[in-house]
C-alpha positions in Angstrom: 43.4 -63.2 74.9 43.5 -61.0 72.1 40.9 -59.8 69.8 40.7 -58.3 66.7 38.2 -55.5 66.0 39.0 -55.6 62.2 35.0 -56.1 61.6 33.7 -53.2 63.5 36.7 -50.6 62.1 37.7 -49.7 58.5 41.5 -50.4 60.0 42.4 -53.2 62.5 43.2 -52.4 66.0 44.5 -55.0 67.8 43.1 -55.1 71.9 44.0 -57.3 74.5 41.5 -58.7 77.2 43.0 -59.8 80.2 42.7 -60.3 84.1 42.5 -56.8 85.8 46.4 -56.5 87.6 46.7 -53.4 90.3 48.5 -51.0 88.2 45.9 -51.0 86.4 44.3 -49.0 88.7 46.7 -46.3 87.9 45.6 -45.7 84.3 41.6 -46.6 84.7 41.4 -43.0 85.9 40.2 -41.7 82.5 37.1 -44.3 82.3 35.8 -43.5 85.8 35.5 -40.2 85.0 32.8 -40.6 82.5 29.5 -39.7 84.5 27.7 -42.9 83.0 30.7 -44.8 85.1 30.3 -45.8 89.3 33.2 -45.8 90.7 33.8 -47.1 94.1 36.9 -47.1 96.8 40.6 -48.5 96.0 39.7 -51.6 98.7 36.8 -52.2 96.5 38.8 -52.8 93.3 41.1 -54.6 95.9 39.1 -57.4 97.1 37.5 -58.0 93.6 40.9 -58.6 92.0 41.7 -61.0 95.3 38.8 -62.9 95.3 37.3 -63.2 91.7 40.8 -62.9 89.8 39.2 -64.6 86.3 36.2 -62.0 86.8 37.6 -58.8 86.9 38.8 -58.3 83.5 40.1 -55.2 81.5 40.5 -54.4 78.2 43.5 -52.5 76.5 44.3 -50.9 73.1 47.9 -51.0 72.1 50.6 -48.2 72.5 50.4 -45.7 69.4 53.3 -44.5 70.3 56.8 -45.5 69.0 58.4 -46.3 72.4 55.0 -47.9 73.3 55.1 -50.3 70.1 59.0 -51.4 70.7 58.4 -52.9 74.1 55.2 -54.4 72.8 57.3 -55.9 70.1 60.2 -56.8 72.9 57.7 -58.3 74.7 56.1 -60.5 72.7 59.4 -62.6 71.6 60.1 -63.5 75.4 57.6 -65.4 77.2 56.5 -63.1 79.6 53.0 -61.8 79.7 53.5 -59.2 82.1 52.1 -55.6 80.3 53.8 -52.3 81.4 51.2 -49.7 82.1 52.4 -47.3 79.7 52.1 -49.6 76.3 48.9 -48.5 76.1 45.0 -46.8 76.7 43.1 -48.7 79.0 39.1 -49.5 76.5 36.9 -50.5 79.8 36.9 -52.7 82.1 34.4 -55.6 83.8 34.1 -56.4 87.4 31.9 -59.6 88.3 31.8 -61.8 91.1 29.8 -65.2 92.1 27.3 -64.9 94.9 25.0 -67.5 96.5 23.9 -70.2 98.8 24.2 -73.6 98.8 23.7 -74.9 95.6 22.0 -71.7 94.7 24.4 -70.0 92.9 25.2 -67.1 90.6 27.4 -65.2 88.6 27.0 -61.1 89.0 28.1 -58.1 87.1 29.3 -55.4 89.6 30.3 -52.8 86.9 31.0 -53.0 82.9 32.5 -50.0 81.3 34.0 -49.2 78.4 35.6 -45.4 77.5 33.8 -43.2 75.2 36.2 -43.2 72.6 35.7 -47.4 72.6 32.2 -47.5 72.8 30.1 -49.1 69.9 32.5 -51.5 68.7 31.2 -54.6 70.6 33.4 -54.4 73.4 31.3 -55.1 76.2 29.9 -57.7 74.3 33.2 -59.5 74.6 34.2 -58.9 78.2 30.5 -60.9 78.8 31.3 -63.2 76.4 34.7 -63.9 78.4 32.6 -63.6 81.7 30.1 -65.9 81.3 33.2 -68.6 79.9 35.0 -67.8 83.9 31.9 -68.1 85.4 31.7 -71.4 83.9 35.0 -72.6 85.0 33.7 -72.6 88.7 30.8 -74.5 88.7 28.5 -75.6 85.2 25.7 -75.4 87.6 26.3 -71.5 87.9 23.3 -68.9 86.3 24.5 -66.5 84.5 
């Protein structure tokens, strides 16, 4: 998905929010080092992205730089949506999961963050948004 923060910014930046992939845990460094952030062992992030794929979601700001912006031109005239690392700053990220008995279920956030640099431009607000539309894809009957 791709969302435009055009509202929140005098110029538009372009973001894309998508399922968390596991390079991306080689350039989420920079977000967990914010004190307000937990961060937690690489099996952790492992097992989230294994077992609640449409819940762990991430959100990233396009490349600035040149080289950056010609493969995220090349790659958005083939049909590939595979995203090198490099293309761009990772904003934040989201990691949920759904836990419960029975028919008592319910969605939970593990961790929302978003980088300094990102924050106050509704971000988080649209990773929940997202998450609460996943969480819905399982079961209606989920609480959110």
């Amino acid at each position: 998905m791709i969302f435009k923060q055009s509202d929140f910014l005098p110029f538009a930046i372009m973001s894309e929010l998508r399922r968390f992939r596991a390079q991306d845990l080689f350039s989420f460094n920079p977000i967990n080092l914010d004190r307000l952030t937990e961060n937690y062992n690489l099996s952790f992030y492992l097992s989230y992205m294994a077992t609640w794929p449409d819940l762990f979601l991430v959100q990233h700001a396009p490349s600035s730089s040149k080289e950056g912006l010609l493969l995220q031109n090349l790659s958005l005239n083939t049909t590939t949506t595979t995203t090198a690392p490099h293309e761009g700053r990772m904003m934040g990220y989201l990691m949920g999961k759904l836990e419960g008995r029975g028919t008592d279920w319910h969605s939970h956030v593990t961790a929302i963050t978003v980088s300094p640099e990102y924050r106050r431009l509704g971000l988080a607000k649209g990773m929940m948004d997202v998450f609460e539309k996943s969480s819905d894809q399982y079961s209606p009957n989920i609480l959110f």
